[in-house]
N, CA, C and O atoms as a printed pandas DataFrame, in Angstrom:
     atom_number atom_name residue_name chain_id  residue_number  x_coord  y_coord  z_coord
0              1         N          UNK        A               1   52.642   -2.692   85.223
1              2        CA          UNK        A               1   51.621   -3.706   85.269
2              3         C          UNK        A               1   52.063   -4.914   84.455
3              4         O          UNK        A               1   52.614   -4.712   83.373
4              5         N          UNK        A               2   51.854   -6.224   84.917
5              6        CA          UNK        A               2   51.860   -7.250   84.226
6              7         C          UNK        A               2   50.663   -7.455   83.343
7              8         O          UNK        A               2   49.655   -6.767   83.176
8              9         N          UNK        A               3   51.139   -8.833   82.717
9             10        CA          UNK        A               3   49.861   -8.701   81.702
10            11         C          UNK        A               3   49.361  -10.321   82.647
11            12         O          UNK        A               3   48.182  -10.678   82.648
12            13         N          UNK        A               4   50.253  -10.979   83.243
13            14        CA          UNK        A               4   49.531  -11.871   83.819
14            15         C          UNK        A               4   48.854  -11.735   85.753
15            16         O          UNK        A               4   49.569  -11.710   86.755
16            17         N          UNK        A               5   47.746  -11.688   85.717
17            18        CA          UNK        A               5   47.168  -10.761   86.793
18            19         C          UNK        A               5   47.448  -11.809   88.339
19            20         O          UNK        A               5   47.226  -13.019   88.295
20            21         N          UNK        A               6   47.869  -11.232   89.418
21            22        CA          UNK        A               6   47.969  -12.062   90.345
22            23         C          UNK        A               6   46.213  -12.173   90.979
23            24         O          UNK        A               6   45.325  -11.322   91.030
24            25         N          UNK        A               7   46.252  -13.545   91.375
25            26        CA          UNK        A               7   44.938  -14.009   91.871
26            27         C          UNK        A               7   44.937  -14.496   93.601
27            28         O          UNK        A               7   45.673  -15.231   94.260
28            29         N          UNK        A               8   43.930  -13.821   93.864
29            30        CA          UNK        A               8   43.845  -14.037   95.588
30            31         C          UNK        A               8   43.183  -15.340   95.493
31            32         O          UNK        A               8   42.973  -15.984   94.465
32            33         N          UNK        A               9   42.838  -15.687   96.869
33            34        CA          UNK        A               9   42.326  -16.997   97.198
34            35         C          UNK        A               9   40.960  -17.274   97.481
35            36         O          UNK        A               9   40.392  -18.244   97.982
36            37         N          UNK        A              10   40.350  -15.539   96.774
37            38        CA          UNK        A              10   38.873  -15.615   96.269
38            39         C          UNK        A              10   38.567  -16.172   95.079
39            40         O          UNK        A              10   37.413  -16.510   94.815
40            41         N          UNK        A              11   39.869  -16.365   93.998
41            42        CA          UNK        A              11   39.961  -16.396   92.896
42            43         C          UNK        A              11   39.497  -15.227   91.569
43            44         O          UNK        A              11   39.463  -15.443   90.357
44            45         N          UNK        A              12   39.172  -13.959   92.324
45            46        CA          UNK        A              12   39.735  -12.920   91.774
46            47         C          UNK        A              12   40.774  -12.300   91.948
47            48         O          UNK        A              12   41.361  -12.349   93.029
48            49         N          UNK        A              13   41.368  -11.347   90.565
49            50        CA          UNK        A              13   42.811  -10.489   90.760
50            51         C          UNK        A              13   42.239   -9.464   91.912
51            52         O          UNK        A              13   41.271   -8.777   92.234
52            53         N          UNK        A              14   43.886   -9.977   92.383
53            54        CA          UNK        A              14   44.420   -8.873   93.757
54            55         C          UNK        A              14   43.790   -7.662   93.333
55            56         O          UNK        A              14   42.978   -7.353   94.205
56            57         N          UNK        A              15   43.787   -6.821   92.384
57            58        CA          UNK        A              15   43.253   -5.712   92.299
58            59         C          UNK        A              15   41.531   -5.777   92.221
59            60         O          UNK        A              15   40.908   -5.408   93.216
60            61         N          UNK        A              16   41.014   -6.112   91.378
61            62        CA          UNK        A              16   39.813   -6.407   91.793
62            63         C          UNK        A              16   39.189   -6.898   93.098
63            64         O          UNK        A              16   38.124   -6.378   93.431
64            65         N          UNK        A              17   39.673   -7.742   93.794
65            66        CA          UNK        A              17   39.416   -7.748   95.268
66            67         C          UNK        A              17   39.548   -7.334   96.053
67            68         O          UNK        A              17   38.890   -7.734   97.014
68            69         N          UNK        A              18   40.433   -6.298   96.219
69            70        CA          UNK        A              18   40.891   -5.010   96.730
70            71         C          UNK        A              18   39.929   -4.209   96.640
71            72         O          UNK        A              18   39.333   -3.962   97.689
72            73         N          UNK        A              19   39.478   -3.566   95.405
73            74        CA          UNK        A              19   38.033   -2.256   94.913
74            75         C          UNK        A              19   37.212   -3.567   95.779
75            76         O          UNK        A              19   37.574   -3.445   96.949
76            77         N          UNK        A              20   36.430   -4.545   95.681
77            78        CA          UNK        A              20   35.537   -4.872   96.401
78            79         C          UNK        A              20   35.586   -4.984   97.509
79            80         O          UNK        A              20   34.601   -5.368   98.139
80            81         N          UNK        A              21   36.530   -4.740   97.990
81            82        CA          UNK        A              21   37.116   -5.257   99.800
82            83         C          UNK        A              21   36.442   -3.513  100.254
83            84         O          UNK        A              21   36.895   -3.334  101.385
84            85         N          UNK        A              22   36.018   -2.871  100.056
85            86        CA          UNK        A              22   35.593   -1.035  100.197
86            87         C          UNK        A              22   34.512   -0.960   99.507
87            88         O          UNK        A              22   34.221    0.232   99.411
88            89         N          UNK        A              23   33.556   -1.792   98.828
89            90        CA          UNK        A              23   32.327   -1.805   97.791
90            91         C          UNK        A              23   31.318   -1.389   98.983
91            92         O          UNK        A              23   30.631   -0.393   98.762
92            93         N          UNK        A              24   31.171   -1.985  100.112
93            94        CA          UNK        A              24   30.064   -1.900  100.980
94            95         C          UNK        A              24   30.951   -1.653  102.059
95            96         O          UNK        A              24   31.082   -2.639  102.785
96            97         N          UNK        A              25   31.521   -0.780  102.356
97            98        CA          UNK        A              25   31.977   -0.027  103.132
98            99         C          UNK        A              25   32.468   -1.432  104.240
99           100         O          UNK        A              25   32.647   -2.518  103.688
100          101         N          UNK        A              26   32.656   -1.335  105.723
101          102        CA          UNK        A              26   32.730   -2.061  106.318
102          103         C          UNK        A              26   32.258   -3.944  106.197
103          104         O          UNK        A              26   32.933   -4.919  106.527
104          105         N          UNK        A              27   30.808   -3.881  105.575
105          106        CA          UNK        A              27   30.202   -4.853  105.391
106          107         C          UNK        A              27   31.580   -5.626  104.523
107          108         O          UNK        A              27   32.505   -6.307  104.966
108          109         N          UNK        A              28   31.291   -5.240  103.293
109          110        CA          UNK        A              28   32.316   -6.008  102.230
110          111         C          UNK        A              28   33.798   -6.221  102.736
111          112         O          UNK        A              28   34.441   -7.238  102.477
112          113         N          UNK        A              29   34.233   -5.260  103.413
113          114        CA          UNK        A              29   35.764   -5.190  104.178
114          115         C          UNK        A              29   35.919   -6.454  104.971
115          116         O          UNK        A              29   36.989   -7.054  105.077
116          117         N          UNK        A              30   34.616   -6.877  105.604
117          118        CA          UNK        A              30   34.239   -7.932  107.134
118          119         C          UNK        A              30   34.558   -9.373  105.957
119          120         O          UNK        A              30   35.278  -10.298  106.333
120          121         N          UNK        A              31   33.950   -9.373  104.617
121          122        CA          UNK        A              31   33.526  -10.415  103.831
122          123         C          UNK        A              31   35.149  -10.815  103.617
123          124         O          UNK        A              31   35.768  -11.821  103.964
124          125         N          UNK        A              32   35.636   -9.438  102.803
125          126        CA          UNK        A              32   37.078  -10.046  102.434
126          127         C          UNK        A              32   37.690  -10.526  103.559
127          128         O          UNK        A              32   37.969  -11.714  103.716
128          129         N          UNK        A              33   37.912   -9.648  104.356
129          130        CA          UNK        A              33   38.933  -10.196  105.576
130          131         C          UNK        A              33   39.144  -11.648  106.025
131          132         O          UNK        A              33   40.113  -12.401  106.126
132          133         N          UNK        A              34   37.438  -11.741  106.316
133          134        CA          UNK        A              34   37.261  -13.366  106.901
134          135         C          UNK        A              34   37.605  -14.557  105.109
135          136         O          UNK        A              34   37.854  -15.749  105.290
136          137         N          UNK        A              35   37.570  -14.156  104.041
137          138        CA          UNK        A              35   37.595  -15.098  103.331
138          139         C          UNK        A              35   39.455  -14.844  102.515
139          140         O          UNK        A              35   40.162  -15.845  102.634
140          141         N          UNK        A              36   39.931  -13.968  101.990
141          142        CA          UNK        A              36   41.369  -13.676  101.853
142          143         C          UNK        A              36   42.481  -14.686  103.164
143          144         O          UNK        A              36   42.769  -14.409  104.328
144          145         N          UNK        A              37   42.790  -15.681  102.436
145          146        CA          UNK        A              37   44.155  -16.123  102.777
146          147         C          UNK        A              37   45.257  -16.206  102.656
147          148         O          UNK        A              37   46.138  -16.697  103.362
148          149         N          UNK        A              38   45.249  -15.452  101.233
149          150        CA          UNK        A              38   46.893  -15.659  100.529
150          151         C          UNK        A              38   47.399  -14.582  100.155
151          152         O          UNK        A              38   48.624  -14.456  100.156
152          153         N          UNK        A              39   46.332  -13.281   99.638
153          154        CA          UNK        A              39   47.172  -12.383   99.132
154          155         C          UNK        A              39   47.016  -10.785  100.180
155          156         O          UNK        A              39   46.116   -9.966   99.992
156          157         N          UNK        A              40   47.857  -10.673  101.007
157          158        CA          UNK        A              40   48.465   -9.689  101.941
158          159         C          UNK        A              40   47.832   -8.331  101.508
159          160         O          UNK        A              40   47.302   -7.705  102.426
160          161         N          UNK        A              41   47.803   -7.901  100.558
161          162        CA          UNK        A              41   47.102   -6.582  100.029
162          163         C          UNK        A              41   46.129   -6.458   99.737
163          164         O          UNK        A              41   45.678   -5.315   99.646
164          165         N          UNK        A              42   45.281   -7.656   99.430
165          166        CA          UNK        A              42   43.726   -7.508   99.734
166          167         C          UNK        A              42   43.013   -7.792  101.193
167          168         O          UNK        A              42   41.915   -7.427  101.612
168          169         N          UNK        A              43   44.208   -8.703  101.903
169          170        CA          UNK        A              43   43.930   -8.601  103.287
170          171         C          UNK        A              43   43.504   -7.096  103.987
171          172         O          UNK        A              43   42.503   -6.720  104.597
172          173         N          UNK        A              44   45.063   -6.287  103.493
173          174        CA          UNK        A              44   44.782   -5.130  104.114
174          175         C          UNK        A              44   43.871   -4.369  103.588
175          176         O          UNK        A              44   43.049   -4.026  104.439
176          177         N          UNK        A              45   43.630   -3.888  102.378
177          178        CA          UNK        A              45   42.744   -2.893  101.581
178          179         C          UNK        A              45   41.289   -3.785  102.690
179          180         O          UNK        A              45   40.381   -3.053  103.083
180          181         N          UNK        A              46   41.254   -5.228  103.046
181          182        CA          UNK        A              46   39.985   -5.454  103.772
182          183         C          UNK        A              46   39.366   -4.636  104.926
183          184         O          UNK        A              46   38.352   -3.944  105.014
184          185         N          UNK        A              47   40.841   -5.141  106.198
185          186        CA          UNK        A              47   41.149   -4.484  106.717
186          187         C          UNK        A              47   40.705   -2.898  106.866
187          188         O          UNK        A              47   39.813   -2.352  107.515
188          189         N          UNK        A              48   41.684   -2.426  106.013
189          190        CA          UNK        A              48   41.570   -0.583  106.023
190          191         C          UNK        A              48   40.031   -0.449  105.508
191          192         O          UNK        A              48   39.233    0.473  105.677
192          193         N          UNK        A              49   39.961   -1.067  105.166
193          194        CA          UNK        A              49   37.924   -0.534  104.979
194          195         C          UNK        A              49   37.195   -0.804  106.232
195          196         O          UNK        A              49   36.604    0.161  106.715
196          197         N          UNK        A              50   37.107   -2.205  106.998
197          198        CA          UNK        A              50   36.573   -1.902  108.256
198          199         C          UNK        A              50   37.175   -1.142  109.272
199          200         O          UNK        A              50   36.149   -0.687  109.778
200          201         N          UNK        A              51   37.738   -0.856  109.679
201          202        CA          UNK        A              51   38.571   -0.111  109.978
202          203         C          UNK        A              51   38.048    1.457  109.809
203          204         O          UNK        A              51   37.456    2.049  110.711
204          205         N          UNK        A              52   38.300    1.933  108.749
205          206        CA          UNK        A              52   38.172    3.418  108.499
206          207         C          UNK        A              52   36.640    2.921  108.243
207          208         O          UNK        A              52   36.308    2.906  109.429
208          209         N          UNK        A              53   35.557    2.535  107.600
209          210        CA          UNK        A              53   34.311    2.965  107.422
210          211         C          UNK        A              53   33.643    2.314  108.662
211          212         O          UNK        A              53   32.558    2.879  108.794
212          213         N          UNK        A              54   33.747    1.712  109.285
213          214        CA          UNK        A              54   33.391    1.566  110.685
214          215         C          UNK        A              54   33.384    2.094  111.159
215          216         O          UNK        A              54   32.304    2.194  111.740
216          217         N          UNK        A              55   34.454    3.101  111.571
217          218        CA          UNK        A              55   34.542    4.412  112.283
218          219         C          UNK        A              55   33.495    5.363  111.729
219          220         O          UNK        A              55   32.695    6.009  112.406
220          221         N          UNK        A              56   33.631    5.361  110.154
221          222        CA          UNK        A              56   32.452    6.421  109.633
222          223         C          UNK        A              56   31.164    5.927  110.226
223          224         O          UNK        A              56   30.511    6.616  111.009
224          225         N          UNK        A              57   30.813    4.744  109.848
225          226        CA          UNK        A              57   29.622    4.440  110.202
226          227         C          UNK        A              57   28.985    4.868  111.341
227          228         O          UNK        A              57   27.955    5.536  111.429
228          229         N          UNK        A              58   30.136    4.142  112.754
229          230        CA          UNK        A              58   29.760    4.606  114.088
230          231         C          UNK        A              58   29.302    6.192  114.396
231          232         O          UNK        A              58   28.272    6.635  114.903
232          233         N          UNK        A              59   30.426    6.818  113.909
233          234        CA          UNK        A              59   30.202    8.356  113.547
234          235         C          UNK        A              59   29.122    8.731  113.039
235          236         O          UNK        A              59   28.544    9.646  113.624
236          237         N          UNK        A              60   28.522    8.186  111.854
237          238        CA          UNK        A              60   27.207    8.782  111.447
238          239         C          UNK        A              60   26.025    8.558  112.200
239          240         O          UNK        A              60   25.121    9.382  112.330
240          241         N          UNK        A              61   26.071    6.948  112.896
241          242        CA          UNK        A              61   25.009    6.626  114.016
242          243         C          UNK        A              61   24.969    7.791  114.643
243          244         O          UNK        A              61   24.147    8.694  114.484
244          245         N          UNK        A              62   26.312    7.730  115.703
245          246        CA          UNK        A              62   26.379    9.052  116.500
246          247         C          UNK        A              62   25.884   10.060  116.651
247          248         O          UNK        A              62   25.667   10.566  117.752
248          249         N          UNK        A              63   25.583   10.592  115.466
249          250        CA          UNK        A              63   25.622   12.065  115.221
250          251         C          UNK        A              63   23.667   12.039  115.467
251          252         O          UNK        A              63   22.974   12.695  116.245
252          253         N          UNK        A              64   23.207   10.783  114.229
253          254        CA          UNK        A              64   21.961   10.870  114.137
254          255         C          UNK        A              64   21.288   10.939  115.278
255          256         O          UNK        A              64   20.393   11.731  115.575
256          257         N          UNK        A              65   21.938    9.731  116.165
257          258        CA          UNK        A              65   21.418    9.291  117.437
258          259         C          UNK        A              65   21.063   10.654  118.305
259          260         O          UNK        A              65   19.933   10.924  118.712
260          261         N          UNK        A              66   22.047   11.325  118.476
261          262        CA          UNK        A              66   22.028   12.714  119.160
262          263         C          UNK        A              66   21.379   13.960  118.654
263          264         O          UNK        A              66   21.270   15.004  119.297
264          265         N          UNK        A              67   20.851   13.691  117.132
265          266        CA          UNK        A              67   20.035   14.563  115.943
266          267         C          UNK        A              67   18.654   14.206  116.675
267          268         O          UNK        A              67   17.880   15.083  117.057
268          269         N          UNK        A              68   18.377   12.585  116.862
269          270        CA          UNK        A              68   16.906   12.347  116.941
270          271         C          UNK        A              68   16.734   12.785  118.771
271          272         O          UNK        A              68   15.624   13.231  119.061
272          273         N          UNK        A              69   17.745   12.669  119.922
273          274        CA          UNK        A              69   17.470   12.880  121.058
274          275         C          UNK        A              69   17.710   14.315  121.668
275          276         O          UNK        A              69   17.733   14.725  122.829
276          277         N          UNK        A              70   17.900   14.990  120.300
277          278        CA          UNK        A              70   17.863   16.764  120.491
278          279         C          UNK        A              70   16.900   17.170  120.304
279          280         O          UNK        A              70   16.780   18.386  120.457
280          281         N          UNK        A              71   15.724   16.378  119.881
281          282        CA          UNK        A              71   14.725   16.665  119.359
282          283         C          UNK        A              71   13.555   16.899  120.857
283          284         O          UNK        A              71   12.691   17.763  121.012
284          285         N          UNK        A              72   13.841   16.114  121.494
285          286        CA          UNK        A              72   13.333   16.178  122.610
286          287         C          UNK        A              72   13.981   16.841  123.797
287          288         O          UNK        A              72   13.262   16.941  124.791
288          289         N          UNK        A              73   14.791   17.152  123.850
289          290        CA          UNK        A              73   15.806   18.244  124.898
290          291         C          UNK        A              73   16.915   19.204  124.368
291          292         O          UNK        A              73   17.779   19.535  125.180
292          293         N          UNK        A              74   16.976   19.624  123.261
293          294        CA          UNK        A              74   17.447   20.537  122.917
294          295         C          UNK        A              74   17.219   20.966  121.366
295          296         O          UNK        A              74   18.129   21.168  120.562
296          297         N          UNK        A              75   16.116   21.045  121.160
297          298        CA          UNK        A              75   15.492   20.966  119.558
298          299         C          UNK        A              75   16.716   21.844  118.964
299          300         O          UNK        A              75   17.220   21.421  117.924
300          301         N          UNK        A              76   17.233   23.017  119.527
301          302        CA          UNK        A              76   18.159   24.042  118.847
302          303         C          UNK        A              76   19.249   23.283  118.169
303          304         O          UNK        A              76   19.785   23.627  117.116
304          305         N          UNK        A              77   19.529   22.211  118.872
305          306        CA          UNK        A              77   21.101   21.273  118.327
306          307         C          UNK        A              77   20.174   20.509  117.333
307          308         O          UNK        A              77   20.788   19.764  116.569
308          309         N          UNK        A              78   19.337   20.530  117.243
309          310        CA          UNK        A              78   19.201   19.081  115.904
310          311         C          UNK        A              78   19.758   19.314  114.400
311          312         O          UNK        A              78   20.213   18.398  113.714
312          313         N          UNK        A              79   19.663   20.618  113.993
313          314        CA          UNK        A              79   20.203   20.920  112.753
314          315         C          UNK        A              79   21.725   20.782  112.499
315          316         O          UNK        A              79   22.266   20.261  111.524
316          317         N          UNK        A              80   22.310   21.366  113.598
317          318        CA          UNK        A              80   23.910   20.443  114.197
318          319         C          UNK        A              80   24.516   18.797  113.943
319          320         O          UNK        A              80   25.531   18.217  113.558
320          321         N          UNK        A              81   23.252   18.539  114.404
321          322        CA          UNK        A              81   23.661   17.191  114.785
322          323         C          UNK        A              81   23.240   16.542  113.631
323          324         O          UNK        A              81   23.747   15.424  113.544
324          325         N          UNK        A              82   22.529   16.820  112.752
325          326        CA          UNK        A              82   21.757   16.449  111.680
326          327         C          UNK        A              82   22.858   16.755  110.350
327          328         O          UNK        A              82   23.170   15.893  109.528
328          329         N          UNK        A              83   23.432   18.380  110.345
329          330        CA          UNK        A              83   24.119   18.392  109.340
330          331         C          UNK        A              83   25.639   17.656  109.683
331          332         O          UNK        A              83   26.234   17.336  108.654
332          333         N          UNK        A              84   26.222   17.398  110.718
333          334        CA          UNK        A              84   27.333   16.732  110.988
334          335         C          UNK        A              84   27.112   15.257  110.683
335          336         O          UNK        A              84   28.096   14.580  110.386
336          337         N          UNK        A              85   25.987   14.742  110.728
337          338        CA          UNK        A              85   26.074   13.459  109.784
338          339         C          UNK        A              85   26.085   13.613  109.126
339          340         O          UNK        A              85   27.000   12.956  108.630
340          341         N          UNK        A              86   25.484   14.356  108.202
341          342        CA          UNK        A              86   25.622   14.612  106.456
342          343         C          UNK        A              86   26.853   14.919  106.215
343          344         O          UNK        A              86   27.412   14.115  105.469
344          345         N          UNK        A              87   27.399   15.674  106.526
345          346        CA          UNK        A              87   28.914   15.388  106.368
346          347         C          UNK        A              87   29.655   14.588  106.703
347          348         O          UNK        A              87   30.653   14.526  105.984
348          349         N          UNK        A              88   29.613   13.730  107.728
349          350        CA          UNK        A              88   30.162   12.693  108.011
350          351         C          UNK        A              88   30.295   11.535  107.057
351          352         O          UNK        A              88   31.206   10.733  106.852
352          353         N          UNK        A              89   28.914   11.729  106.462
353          354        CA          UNK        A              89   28.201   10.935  104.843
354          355         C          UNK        A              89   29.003   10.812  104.023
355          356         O          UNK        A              89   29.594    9.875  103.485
356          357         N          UNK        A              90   28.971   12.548  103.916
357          358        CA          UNK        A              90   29.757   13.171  102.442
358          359         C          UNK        A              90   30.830   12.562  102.545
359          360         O          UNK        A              90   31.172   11.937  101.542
360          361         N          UNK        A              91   31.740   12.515  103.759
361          362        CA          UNK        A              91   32.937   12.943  103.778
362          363         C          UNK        A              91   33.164   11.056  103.338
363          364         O          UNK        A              91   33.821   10.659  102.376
364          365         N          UNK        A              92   32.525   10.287  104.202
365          366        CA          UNK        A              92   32.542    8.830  103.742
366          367         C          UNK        A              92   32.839    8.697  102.226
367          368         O          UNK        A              92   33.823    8.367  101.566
368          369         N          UNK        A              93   31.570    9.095  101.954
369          370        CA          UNK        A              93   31.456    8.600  100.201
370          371         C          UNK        A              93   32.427    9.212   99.502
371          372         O          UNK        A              93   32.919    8.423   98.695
372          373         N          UNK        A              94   33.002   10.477   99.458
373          374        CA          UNK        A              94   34.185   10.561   99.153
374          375         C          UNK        A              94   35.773    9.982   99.450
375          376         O          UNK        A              94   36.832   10.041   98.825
376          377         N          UNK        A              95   35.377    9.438  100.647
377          378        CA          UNK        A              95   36.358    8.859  100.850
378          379         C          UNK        A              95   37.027    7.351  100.173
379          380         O          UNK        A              95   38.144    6.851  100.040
380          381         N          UNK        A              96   35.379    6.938   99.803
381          382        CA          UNK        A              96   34.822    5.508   99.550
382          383         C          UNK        A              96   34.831    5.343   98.373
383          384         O          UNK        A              96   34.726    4.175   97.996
384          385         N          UNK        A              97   34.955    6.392   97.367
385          386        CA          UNK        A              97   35.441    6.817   95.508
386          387         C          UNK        A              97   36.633    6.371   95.573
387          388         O          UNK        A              97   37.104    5.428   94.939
388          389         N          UNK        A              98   37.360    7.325   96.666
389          390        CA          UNK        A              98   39.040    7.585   96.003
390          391         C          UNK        A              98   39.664    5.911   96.396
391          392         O          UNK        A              98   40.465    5.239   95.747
392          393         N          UNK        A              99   39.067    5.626   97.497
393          394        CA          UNK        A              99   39.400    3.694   97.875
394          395         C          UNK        A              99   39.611    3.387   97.113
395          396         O          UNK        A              99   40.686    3.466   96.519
396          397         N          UNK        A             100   38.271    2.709   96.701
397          398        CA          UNK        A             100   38.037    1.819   95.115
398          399         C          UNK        A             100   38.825    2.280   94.079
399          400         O          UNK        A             100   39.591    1.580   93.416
400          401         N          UNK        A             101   38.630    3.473   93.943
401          402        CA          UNK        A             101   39.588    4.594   92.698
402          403         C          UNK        A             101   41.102    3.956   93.226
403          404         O          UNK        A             101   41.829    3.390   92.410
404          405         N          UNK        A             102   41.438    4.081   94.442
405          406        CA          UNK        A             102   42.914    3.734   93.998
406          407         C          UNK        A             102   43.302    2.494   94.117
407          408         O          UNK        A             102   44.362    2.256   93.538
408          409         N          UNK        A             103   42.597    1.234   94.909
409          410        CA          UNK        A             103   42.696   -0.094   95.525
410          411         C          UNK        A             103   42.285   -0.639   93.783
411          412         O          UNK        A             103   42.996   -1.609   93.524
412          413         N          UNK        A             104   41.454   -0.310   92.705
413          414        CA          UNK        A             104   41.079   -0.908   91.204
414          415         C          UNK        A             104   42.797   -0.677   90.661
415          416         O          UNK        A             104   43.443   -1.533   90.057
416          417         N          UNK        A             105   43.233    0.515   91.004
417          418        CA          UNK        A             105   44.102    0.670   90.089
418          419         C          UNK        A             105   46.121   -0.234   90.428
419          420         O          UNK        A             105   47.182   -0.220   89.805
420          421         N          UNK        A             106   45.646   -0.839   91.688
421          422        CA          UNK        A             106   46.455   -1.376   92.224
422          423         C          UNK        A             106   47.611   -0.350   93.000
423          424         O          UNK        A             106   48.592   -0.716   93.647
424          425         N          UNK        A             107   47.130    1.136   92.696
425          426        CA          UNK        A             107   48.038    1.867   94.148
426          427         C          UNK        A             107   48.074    1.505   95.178
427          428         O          UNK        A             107   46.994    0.949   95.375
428          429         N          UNK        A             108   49.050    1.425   96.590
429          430        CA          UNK        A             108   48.964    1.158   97.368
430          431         C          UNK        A             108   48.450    2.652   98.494
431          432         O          UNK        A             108   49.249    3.483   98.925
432          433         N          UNK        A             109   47.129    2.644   98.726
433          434        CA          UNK        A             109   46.665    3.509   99.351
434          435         C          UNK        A             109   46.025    3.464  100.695
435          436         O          UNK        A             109   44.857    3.083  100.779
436          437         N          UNK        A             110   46.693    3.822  101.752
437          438        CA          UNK        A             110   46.861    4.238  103.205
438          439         C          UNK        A             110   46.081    5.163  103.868
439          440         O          UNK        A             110   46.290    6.375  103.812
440          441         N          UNK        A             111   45.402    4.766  104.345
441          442        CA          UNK        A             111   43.917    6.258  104.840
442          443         C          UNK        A             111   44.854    6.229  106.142
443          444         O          UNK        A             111   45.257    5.259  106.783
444          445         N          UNK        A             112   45.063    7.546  106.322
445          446        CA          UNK        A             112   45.586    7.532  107.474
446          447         C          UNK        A             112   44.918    7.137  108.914
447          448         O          UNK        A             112   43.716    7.219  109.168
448          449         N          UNK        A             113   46.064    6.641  109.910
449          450        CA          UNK        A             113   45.529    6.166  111.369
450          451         C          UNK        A             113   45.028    4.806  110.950
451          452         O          UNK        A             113   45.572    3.906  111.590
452          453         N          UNK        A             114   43.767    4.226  109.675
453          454        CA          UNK        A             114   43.242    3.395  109.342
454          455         C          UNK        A             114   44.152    2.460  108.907
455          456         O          UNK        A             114   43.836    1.273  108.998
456          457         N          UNK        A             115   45.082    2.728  108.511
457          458        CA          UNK        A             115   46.403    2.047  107.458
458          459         C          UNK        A             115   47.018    1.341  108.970
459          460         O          UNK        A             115   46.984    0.122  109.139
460          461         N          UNK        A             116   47.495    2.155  109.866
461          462        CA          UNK        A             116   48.324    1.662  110.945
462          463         C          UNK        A             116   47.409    0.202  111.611
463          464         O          UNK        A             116   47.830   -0.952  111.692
464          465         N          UNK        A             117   46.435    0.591  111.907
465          466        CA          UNK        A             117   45.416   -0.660  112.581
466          467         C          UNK        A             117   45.403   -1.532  111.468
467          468         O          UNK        A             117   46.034   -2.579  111.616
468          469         N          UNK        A             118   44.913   -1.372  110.542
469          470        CA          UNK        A             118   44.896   -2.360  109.521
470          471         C          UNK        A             118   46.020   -3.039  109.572
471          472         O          UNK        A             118   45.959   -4.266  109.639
472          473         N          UNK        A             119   47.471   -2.267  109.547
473          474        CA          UNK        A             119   48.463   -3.691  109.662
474          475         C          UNK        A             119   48.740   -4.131  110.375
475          476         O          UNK        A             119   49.620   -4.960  110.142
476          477         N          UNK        A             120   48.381   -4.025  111.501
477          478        CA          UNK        A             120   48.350   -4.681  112.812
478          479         C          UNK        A             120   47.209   -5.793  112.961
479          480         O          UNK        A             120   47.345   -6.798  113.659
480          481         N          UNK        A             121   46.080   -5.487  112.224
481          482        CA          UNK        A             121   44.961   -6.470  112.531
482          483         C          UNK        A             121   45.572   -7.537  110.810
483          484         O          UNK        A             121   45.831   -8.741  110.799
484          485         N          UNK        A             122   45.611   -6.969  110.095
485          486        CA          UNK        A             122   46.521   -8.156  108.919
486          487         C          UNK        A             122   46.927   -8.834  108.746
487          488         O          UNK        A             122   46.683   -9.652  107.860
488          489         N          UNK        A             123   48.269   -8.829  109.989
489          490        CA          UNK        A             123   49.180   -9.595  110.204
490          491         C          UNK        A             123   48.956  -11.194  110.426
491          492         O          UNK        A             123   48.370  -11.517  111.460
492          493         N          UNK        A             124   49.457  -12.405  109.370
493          494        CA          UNK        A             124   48.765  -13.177  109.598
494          495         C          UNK        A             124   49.334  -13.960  110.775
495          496         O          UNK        A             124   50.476  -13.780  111.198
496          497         N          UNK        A             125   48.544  -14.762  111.234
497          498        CA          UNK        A             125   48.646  -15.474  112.587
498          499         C          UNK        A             125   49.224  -16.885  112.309
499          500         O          UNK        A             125   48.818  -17.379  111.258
500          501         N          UNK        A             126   49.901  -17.473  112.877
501          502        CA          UNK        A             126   50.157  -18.685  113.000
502          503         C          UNK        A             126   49.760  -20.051  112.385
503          504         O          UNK        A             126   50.438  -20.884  111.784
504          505         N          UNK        A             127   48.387  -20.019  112.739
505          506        CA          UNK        A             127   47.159  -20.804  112.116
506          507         C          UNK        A             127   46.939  -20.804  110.750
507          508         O          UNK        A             127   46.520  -21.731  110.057
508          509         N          UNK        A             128   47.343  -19.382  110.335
509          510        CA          UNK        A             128   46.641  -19.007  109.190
510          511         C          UNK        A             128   47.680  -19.250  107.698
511          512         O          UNK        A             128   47.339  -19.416  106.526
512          513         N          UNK        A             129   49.686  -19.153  108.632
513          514        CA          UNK        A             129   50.520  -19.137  107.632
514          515         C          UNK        A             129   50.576  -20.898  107.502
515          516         O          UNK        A             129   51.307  -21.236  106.570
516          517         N          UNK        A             130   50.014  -21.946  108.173
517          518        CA          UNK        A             130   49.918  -23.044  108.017
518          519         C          UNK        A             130   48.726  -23.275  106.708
519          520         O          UNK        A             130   49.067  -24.212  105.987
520          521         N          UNK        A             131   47.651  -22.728  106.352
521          522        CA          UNK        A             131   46.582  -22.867  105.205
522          523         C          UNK        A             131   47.837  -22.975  104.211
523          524         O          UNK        A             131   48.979  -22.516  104.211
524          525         N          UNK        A             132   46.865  -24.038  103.121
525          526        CA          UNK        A             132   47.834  -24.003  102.047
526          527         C          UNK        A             132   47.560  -22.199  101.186
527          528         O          UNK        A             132   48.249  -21.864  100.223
């Protein structure tokens, strides 16, 4: 670690904008993405949060969605469908510790499948390597 901290073009350190780029799961990921211009690793840590908690999210809709319409045609599946979001939850919010836990500490940490899209959606564009 340095003692002089690199600063994104939020004007917080890369590491600190990173743990917030995963604070609100997708939401905060959407915030960094669209506002990060300069520093590549808070791009991605943006990135890899919409990305991977988007998917959670959709997933937990999912599950509920099919929890609340079992209710009416297959009452037997609702506890199914009910506890597979809760885990889907769990499995989020744990997932959503170790982020922040490792994106604060400036590890470079890769959720898998999520990591690959993320650097593909990262990559800056044309337009963007012209910003000062």
């Amino acid at each position: 670690m340095t003692s002089d901290p690199i600063y994104s073009s939020t004007g917080l350190s890369s590491r600190v904008a990173a743990a917030l780029a995963y604070s609100g799961w997708w939401v905060t990921g959407s915030i960094f993405w669209w506002l990060e211009r300069r520093d590549r690793a808070v791009c991605f840590h943006a990135v890899q949060a919409v990305v991977a908690f988007g998917f959670i999210a959709l997933l937990i809709a999912l599950c509920a969605t099919l929890a609340a319409l079992s209710l009416s045609f297959l009452p037997s599946m609702f506890a199914f469908f009910a506890g597979a979001a809760a885990l889907t939850w769990l499995a989020g919010v744990l997932l959503w510790g170790i982020s922040m836990w490792k994106a604060a500490r400036g590890d470079e940490w890769r959720i898998p499948v999520a990591a690959e899209w993320a650097e593909r959606l990262s990559r800056p564009t044309a337009s963007a390597a012209a910003l000062p």
